[in-house]
C-alpha positions in Angstrom: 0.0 0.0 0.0 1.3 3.6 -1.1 0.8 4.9 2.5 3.1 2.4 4.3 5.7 3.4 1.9 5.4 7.2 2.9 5.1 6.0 7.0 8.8 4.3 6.5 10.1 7.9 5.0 8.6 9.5 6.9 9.1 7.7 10.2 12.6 7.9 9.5 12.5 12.0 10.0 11.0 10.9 13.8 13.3 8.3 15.4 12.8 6.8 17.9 16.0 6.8 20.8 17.8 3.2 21.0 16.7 1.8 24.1 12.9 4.1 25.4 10.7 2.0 26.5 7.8 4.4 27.0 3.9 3.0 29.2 0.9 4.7 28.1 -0.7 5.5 31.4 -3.5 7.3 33.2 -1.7 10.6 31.4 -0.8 9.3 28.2 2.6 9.3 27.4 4.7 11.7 29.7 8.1 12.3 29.9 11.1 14.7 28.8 10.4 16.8 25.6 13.6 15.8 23.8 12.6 12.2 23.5 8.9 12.3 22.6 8.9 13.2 18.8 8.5 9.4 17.4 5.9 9.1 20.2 3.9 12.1 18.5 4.6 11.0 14.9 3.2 7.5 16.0 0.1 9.0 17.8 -0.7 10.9 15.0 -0.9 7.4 13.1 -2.9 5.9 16.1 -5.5 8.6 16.0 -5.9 8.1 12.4 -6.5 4.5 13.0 -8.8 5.1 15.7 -10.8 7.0 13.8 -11.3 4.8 10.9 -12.0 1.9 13.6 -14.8 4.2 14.7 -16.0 6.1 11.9 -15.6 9.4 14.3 -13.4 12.1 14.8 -10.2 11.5 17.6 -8.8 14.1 19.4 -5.0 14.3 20.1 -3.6 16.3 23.2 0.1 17.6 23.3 0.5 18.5 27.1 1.8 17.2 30.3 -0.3 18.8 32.3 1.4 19.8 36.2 4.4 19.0 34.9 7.7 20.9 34.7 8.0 23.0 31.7 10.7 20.6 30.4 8.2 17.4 30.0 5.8 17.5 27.9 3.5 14.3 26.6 0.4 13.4 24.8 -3.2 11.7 25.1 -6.2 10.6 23.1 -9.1 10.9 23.4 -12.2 9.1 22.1 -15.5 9.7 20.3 -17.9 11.1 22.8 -14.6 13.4 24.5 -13.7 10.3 26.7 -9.9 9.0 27.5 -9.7 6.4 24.6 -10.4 2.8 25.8 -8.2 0.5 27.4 -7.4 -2.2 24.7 -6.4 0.9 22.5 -4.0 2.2 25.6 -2.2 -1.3 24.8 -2.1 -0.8 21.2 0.0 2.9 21.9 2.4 1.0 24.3 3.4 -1.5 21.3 3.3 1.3 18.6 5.4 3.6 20.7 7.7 1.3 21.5 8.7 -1.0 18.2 12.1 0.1 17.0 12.3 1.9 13.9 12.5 -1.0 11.3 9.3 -3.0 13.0 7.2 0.0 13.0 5.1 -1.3 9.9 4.8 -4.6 11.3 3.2 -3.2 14.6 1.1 -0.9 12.6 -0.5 -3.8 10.5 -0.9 -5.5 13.4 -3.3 -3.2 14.9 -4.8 -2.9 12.0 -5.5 -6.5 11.4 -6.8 -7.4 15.2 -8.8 -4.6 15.0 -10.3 -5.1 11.5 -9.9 -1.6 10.3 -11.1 -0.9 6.6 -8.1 1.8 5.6 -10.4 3.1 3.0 -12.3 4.6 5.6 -12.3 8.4 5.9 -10.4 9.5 9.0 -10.5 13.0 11.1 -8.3 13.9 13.5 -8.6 17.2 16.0 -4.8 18.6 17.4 -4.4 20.7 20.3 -1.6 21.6 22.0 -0.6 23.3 25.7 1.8 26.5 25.9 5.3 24.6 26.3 8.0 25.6 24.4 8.3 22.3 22.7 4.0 21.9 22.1 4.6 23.4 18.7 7.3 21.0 17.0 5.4 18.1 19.3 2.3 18.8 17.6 3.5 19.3 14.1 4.8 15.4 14.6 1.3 14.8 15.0 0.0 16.7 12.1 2.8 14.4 10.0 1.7 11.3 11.4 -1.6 12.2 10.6 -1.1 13.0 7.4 1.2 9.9 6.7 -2.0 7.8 6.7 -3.8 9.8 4.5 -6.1 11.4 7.3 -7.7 14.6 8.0 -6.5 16.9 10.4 -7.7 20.4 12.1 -5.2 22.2 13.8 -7.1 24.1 17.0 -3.4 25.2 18.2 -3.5 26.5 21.7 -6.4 25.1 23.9 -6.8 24.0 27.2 -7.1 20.2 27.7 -11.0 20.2 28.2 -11.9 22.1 25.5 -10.0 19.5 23.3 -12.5 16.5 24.5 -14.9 19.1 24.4 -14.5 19.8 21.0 -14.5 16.2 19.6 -17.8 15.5 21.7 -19.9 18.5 19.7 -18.4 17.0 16.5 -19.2 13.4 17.0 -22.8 14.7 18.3 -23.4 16.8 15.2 -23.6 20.0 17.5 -25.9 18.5 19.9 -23.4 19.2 22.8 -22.4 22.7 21.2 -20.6 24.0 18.9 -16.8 22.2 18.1 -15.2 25.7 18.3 -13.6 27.7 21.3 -16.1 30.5 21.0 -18.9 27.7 20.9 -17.3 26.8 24.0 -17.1 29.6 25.7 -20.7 30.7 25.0 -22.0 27.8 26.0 -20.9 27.6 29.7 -21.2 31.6 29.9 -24.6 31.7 29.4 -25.4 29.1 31.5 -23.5 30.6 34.7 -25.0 33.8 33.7 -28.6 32.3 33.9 -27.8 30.8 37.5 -26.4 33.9 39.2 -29.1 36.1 37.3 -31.9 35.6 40.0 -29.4 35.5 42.8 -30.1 38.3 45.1 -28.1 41.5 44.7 -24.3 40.0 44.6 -22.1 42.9 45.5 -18.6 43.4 43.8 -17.3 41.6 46.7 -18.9 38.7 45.9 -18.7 38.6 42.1 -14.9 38.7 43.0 -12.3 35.5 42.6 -8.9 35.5 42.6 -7.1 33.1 40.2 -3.6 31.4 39.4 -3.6 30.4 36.0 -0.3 27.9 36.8 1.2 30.3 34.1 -0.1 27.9 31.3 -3.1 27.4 29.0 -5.8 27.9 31.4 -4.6 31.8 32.3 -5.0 32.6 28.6 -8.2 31.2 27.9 -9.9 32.7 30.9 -8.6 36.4 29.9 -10.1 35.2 26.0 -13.4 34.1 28.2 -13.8 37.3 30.4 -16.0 39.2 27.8 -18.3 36.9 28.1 -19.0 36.3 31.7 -20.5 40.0 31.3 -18.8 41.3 34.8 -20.8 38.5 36.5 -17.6 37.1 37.4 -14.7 39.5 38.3 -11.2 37.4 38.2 -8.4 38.6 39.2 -5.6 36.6 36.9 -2.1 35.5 38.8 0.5 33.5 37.2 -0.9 34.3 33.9 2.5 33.3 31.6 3.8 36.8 31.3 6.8 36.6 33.2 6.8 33.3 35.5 7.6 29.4 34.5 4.7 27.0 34.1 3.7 24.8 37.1 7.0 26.5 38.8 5.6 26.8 42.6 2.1 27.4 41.5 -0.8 25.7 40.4 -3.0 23.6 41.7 -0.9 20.6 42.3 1.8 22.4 44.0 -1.2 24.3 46.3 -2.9 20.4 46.7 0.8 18.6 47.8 2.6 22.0 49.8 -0.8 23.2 51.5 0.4 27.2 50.8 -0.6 29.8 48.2 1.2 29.5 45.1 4.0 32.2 44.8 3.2 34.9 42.2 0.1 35.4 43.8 -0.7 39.1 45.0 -0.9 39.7 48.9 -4.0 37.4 49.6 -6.5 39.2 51.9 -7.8 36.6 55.0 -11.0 34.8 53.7 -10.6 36.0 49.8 -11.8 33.6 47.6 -8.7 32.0 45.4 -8.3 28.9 43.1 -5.8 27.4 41.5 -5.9 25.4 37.8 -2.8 22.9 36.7 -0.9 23.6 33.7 -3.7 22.3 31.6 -6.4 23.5 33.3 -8.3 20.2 33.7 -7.8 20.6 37.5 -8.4 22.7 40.1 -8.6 23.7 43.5 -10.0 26.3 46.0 -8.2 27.9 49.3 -8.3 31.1 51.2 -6.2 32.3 54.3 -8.4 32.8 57.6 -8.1 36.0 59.9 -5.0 34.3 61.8 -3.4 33.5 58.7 -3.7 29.8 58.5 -4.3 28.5 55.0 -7.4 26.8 54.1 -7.6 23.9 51.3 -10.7 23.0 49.5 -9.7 20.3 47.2 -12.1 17.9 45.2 -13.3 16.3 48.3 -14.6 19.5 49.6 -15.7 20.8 45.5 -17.7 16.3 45.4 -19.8 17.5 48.3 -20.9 20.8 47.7 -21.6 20.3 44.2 -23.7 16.9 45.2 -25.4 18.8 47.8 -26.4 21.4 45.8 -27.8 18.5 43.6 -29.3 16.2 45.8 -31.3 19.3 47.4 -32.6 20.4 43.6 -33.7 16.9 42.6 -35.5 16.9 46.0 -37.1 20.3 44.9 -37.8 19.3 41.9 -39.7 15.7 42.7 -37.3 14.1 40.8 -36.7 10.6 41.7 -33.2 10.0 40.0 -30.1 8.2 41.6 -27.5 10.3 42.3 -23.7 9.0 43.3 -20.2 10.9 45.2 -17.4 8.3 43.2 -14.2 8.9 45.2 -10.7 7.2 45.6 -9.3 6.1 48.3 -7.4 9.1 48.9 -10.9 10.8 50.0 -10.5 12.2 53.0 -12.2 10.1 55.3 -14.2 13.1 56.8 -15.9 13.4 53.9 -17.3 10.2 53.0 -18.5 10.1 56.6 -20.4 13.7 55.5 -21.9 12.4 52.6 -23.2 9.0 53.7 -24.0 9.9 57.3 -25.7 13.7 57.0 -26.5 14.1 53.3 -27.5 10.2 53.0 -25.5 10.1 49.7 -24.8 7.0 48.5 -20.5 7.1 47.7 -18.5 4.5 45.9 -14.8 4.4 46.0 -12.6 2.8 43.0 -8.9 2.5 42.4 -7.2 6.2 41.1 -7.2 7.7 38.1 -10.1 9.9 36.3 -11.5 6.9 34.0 -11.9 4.3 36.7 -14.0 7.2 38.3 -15.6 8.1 34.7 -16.9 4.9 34.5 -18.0 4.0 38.0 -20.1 7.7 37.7 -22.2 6.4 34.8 -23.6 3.6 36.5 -25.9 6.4 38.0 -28.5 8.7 36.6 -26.2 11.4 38.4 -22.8 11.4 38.9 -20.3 13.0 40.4 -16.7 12.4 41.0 -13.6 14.3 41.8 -10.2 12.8 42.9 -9.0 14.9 45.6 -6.5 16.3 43.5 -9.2 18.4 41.9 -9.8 16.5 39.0 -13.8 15.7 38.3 -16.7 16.6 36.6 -20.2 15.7 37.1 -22.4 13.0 34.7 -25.7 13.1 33.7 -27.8 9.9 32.1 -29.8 11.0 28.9 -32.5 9.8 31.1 -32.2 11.8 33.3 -31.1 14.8 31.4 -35.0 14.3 29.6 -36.7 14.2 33.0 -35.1 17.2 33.9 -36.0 19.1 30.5 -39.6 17.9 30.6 -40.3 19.0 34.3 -38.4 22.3 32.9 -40.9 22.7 30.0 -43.8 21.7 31.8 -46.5 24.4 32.2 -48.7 22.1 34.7 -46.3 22.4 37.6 -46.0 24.5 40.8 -43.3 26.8 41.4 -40.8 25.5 43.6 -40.6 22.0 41.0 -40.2 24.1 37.6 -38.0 27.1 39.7 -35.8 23.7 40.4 -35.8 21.7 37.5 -34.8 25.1 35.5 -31.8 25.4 37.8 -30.9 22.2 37.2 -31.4 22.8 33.5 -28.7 25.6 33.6 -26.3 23.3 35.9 -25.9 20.6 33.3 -25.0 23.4 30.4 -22.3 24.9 32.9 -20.8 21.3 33.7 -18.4 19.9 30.7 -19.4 16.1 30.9 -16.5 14.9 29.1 -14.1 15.4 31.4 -12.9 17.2 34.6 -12.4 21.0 33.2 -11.3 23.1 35.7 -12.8 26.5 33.9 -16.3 24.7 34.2 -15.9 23.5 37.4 -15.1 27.5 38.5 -18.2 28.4 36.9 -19.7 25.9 38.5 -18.7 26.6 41.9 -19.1 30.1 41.7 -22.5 29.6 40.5 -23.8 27.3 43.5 -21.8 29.5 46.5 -23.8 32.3 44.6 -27.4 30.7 45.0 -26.5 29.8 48.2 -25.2 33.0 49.5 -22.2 30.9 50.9 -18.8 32.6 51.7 -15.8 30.4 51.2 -15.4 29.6 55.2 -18.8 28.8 55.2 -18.5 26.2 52.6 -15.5 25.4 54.3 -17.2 24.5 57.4 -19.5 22.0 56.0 -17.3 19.0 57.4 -13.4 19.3 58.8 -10.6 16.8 57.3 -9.1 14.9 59.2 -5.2 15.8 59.2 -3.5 13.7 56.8 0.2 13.0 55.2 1.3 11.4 52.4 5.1 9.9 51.7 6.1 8.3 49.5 8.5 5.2 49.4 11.6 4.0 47.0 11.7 0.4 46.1 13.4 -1.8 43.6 10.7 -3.1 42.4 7.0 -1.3 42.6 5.1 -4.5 41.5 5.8 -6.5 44.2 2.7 -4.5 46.0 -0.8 -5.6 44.3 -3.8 -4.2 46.2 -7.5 -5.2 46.0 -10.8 -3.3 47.6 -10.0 -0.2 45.3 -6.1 0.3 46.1 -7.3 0.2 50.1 -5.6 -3.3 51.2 -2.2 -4.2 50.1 -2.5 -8.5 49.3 1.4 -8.6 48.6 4.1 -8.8 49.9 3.3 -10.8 53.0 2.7 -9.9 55.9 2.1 -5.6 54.9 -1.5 -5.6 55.1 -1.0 -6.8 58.9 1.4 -4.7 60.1 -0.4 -1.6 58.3 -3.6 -2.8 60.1 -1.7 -3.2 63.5 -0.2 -0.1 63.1 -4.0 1.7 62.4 -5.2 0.5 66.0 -2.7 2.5 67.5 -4.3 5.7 66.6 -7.8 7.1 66.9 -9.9 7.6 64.1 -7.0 6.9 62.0 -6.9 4.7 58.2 -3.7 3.9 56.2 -3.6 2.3 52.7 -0.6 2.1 50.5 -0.5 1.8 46.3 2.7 1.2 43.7 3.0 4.5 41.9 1.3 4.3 38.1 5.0 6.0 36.8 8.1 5.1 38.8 9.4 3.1 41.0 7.8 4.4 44.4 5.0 2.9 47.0 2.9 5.7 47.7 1.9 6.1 51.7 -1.5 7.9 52.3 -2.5 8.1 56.6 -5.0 10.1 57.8 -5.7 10.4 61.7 -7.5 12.7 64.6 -4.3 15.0 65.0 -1.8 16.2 62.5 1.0 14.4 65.2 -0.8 11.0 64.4 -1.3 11.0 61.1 2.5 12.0 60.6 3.7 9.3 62.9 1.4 6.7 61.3 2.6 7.7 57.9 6.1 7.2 59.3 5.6 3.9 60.7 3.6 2.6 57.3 6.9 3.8 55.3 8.7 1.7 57.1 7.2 -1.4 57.3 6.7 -0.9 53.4 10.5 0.0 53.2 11.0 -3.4 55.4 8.8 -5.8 53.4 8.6 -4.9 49.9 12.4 -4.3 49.2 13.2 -0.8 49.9 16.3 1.3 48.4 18.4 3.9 50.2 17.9 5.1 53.7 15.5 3.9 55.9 12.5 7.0 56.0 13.5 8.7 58.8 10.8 10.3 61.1 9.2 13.5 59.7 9.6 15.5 62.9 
């Protein structure tokens, strides 16, 4: 076939680097930018595949996200603006990682197992964060696109999100919105500005919200979103890309991990409202400083509840009998699954980490809503539920209350990007709800208090000689870890440890949470080392964090 001839040539203008073995994990490919070009080139001929496999347009993501400005990496994503599907992960791994002359061979391969008609028409959408090394990245995209004969539309600069977004209002035929940044920004826009409009005179004060953009994508696509939001919402941009390094001691995974402002920031007044996106703005979280000037972390736990309060009180309102579902990890803080199922009688499930084990767990439900505690979630509705909700709202036969509900929640699912955690939408979001409720940050704060809680982390030769079960929270290997960590537990009051092989690098993560700080640190301490102890630690032993 002509085309495999022009993939040899052409490959041969991307190597790959004797010896990368590269895994295509819960990120996509991430690693340094100097050794990703064959990756991109080779994605760009995956994406092509993938969309003559499914007869849709693909979406391809040049970013690595909170990563250092030296990294950078890629993802796909599928039909409906979803991570692609698991199977096809495997198929990247063996693509990106055949040496140069048994490219062609891999290639077919997929091709064959998969049953792919290569006359098929394939469309491909690009986007790319603001790294110095996006643009080249991306171009290797383009060219392995192109290799195969398939179509490809550039969007250059977008946030994360509004990639998947995009590809969702394409393979929908506009039914989700329109597949172009404007489109985008209207959409959600116009639904936060019909939720706040009835709220009861919001002063200035209010309407106010300080942000750090991580200096990346998300800082220039909220100053391109500003007109829009009509002076409804008044942000007030840090760490916007104009002089300071992306993710470099800001962000939202640096605020998450250090528990402190990001630098950068102006001169935070006690109980401002602030938040934080990551470098691709599919995360974020919220803080503020009290009177005292002790920092304050809301973080997805604390974004899962409100947002499914808000919810659950609406579908109430509205007579709406629909399931509704809090997904978490096991990193949840323990304080507030114990809010949710106890007070708001929400019913919470808790799988193993990363976004699209929660993705998929959050469908099972006519409403679902998950966040890792990183900040990373979103909120799902069933199409079943999304009619109910437009019927009830269209309906001249019912009282007030029901249609002044189902009308909110109307405007709620058009401000929530359903493809994926986007941390723009999610701010809208927020802001919209702490608006109809008249809440101040503390007081949304105050809703339940974490428990104090430390994470460490563990070097070991070998990560895979822990395997877990019960969503990450018991370890079943090595032998002998899953009693000493549940010894160790009963020493301290209201206190839960688990511990889980890192998805990138040789580490064993620790996660304890306890009724003190002083407890949770010690109980972290003591977990490190019987991890260090039983499952082949390197180095020193962990020393004691105090």
């Amino acid at each position: 076939m002509a085309e495999f001839q022009e993939i040899s040539k052409l490959s041969a203008l991307h190597p790959k680097p004797a010896g990368l073995v590269l895994q295509y994990g819960t990120s996509g490919f991430r690693t340094n930018a100097k050794q990703l070009d064959h990756i991109m080139f080779r994605m760009g001929l995956l994406a092509t595949v993938r969309s003559k496999k499914t007869k849709a347009t693909i979406g391809v993501m040049v970013t690595a996200s909170h990563n250092p400005e030296e990294d950078n990496g890629v993802k796909l994503v599928d039909p409906m603006g979803e991570m692609v599907t698991q199977d096809w992960e495997e198929h990247a791994t063996q693509l990106a990682n055949a040496d140069q002359e048994d490219l062609l061979t891999a290639l077919k391969n997929i091709i064959e197992k998969e049953a792919i008609n290569m006359s098929q028409e394939a469309n491909v959408f690009v986007g790319k964060d603001t790294r110095s090394s996006s643009a080249s990245l991306s171009q290797a995209v383009l060219d392995g696109v192109s290799a195969l004969g398939g179509h490809s539309k550039d969007y250059g600069l977008v946030t994360t999100p509004q990639l998947h977004y995009m590809v969702c209002c394409q393979n929908t035929q506009g039914k989700y919105g329109e597949a172009t940044v404007e489109g985008y920004y209207t959409k959600f826009c116009q639904a936060f500005i019909q939720l706040t409009k009835n709220t009861s005179n919001r002063t200035d004060d209010q309407k106010h919200l300080c942000l750090d953009g991580a200096n990346g994508i998300g800082a220039l696509k909220v100053r391109e979103m500003e007109s829009h939001l009509k002076k409804e919402l008044q942000i007030s941009l840090n760490n916007d890309g104009s002089k300071g390094r992306l993710n470099h001691q800001c962000g939202a995974d640096y605020v998450k991990v250090q528990q402190k402002p990001p630098t950068g920031a102006h001169r935070i007044n006690p109980g401002e409202r602030c938040c934080s996106f990551d470098g691709d703005a599919d995360r974020i979280v919220y803080y503020y400083t009290d009177s005292e000037g002790t920092f304050h972390l809301l973080d997805g736990d604390k974004m899962a509840t409100l947002i499914s309060t808000f919810l659950k009180e609406l579908l109430t309102q509205a007579g709406l009998d629909l399931k509704i579902a809090v997904v978490q990890t096991a990193y949840a803080n323990g304080s507030s699954t114990h809010y949710l199922e106890n007070t708001m009688k929400v019913l919470v499930r808790c799988t193993k980490t990363g976004v699209k084990h929660l993705h998929h767990v959050a469908q099972e439900f006519d409403v679902g809503v998950y966040f890792e505690a990183n900040g990373h979630g979103t909120v799902l509705f069933s199409k079943a539920a999304e009619e109910k909700i437009q019927q009830l709202a269209e309906d001249t036969n019912v009282n007030d209350e029901r249609k002044k509900a189902a009308l909110l929640l109307r405007n709620t699912i058009n401000v929530i990007n359903q493809t994926v955690g986007d941390a723009i939408s999610d701010m809208l979001l927020i802001e919209a709800i702490l608006a109809i409720k008249g809440m101040t940050i503390q007081q949304w704060d105050t809703i339940y208090t974490d428990l104090p809680n430390r994470q460490l982390k563990v070097k070991v030769a070998d990560r895979r000689v822990i395997d877990t079960t019960d969503a990450e929270r018991r370890a079943v290997t090595p032998a002998g870890l899953q009693e000493a960590i549940d010894n160790l537990v009963k020493k301290y009051r209201q206190a839960r440890s688990f511990v889980r092989p890192s998805g990138t690098e040789d580490v064993v993560r620790v996660y304890a949470e306890a009724d003190t700080q002083e407890s949770a640190d010690a109980l972290a301490h003591e977990v490190s080392l019987a991890v260090y102890r039983l499952a082949g630690g390197v180095g020193d032993e962990p020393k004691p964090l105090h």
